[in-house]
N, C-alpha and C positions, 0 to 999 in steps of 0.2 A: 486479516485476509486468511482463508484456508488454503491451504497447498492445492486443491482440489481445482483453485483458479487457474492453475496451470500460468502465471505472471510471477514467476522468483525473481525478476526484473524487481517486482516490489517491495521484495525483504531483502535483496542485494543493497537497492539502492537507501536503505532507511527511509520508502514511504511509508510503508509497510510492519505489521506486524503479524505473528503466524498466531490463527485460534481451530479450535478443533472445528469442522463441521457436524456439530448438533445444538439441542436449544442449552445445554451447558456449556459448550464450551463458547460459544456467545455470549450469553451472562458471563462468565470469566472475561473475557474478552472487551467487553465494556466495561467490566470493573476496573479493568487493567489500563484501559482510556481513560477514563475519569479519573486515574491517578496520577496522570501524568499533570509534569510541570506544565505551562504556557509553553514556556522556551523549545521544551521536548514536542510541544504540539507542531509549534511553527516551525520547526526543522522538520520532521515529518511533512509538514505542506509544503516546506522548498523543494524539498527531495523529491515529492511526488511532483508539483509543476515542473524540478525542471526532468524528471522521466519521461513526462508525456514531451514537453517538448523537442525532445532529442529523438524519440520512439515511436509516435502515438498522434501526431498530425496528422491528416488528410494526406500532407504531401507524402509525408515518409510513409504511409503506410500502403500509398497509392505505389510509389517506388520499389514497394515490394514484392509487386504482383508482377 
């Protein structure tokens, strides 16, 4: 994810990791994904479902307006 997202909620919580925004630092970025273990994959996918679910539902998100 690039900073540019304006979501550090995502690389706080280890769903996330930081790549530059351009077509390099993407390549990079995917390279850096496709190194990763399994284990490192599926913690990054806990991390991000449970972000959304504490953050990023309907309800919560409705409750913040």
């Amino acid at each position: 994810m690039t900073p540019i997202c304006n979501l550090s909620e995502g690389f706080e919580s280890g769903a996330a990791f930081g790549i530059e925004a351009s077509p390099e630092g993407i390549v990079r970025g995917l390279e850096q994904l496709l190194r990763l273990h399994p284990a490192e994959l599926d913690t990054m996918g806990t991390n991000g479902r449970a972000l959304v679910a504490s953050r990023f539902t309907w309800r919560k998100v409705a409750a913040g307006w």
